[in-house]
N, C-alpha and C positions, 0 to 999 in steps of 0.2 A: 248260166245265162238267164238275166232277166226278161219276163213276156210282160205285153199289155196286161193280161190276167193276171200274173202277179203283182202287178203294180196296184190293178183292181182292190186285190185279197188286201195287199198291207194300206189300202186305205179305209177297209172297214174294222181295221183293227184298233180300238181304243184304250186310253195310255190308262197309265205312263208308258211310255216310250220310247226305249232305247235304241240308237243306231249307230252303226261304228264303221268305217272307211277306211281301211287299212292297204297300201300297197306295202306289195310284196318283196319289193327290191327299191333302191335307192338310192346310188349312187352317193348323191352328198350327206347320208346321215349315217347317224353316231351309232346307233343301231342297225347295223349290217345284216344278223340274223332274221330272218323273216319269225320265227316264232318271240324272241322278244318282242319284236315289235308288237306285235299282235298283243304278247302278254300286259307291255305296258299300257298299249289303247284300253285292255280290260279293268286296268289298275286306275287309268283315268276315267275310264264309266263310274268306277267304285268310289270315285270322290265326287263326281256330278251327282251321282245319286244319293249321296250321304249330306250333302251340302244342300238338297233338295227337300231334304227332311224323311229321307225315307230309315227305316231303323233298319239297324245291322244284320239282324236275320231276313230281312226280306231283300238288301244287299246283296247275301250271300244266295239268296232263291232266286235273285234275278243274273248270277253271275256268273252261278255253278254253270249250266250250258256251256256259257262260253268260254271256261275254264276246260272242260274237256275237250271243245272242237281246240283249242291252243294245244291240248297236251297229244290230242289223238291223230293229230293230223300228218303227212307227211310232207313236210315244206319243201324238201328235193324237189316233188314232184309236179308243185305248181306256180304259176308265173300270173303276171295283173293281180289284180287287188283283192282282197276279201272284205265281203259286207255280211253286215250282222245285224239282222234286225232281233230285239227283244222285246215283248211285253210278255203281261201275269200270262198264262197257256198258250204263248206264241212264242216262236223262234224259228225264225229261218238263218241260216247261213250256205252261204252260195260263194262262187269266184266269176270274176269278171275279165275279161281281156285287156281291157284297158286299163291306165295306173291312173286312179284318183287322187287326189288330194287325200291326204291323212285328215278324219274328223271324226270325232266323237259327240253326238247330240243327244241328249233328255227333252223329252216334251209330251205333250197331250198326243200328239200323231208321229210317225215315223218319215225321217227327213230322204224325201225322196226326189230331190229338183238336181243332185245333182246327175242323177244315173236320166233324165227324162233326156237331153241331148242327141245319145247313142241311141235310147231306145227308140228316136224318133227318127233319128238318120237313116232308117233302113228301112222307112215306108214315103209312097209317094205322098200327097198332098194334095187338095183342094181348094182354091182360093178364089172366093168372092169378092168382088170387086164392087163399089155400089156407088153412084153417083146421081145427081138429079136428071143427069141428061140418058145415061144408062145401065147398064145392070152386065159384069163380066165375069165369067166362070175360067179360072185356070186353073190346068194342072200342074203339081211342082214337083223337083225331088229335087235333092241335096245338092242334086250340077246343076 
């Protein structure tokens, strides 16, 4: 499970930038295995970043990581999505309860807009109201 703080951390984290959004199960796809899948998203970073200009040995240094969480993990035993963040002396990989969208992104920052939703759903909220005639403070939360 992701925190504010973690969200924090991987925005001080600068690229290149790998990120990867993997659900677990799938009902309508081809890939029913949760480790294939997983394995393919890794096979699709390996062609973003090779298309990117990055050369084969570093490739493989940015891919190894995620090549053992695929191989080491035990997919029995978990459900929701796996996220994978990479750059050069970073890598976090986590699971998540909810099923994302399958995506795999390269960039300068790590693509983090679509996990912000959940993470905000389970805090209240403050909301400024501002007008010429007056000035309104509410509180909000997700009901």
């Amino acid at each position: 499970m992701l925190t504010h703080d973690d969200i924090a951390r991987l925005a001080h984290v600068t690229g290149p930038c790998l990120t990867i959004f993997q659900p677990l199960r799938d009902d309508g796809s081809v890939l029913a295995n949760p480790k294939t899948r997983v394995v393919a998203a890794i096979q699709e970073a390996g062609r973003l970043l090779a298309v990117n200009g990055m050369q084969p040995e570093e490739c493989d240094e940015m891919l190894r990581p995620l090549s053992k969480v695929a191989a080491n993990t035990d997919w029995a035993a978990v459900k929701g999505s796996l996220i994978m963040f990479r750059a050069p002396d970073f890598i976090v990989a986590t699971f998540v309860s909810e099923k994302l969208e399958p995506r795999v992104h390269f960039g300068q920052e790590f693509l983090v807009l679509p996990l912000l939703p959940d993470l905000l759903s389970k805090h209240d909220f403050w909301l400024l109201a501002l007008s010429i005639n007056a000035v309104k403070l509410y509180l909000g939360t997700l009901d």
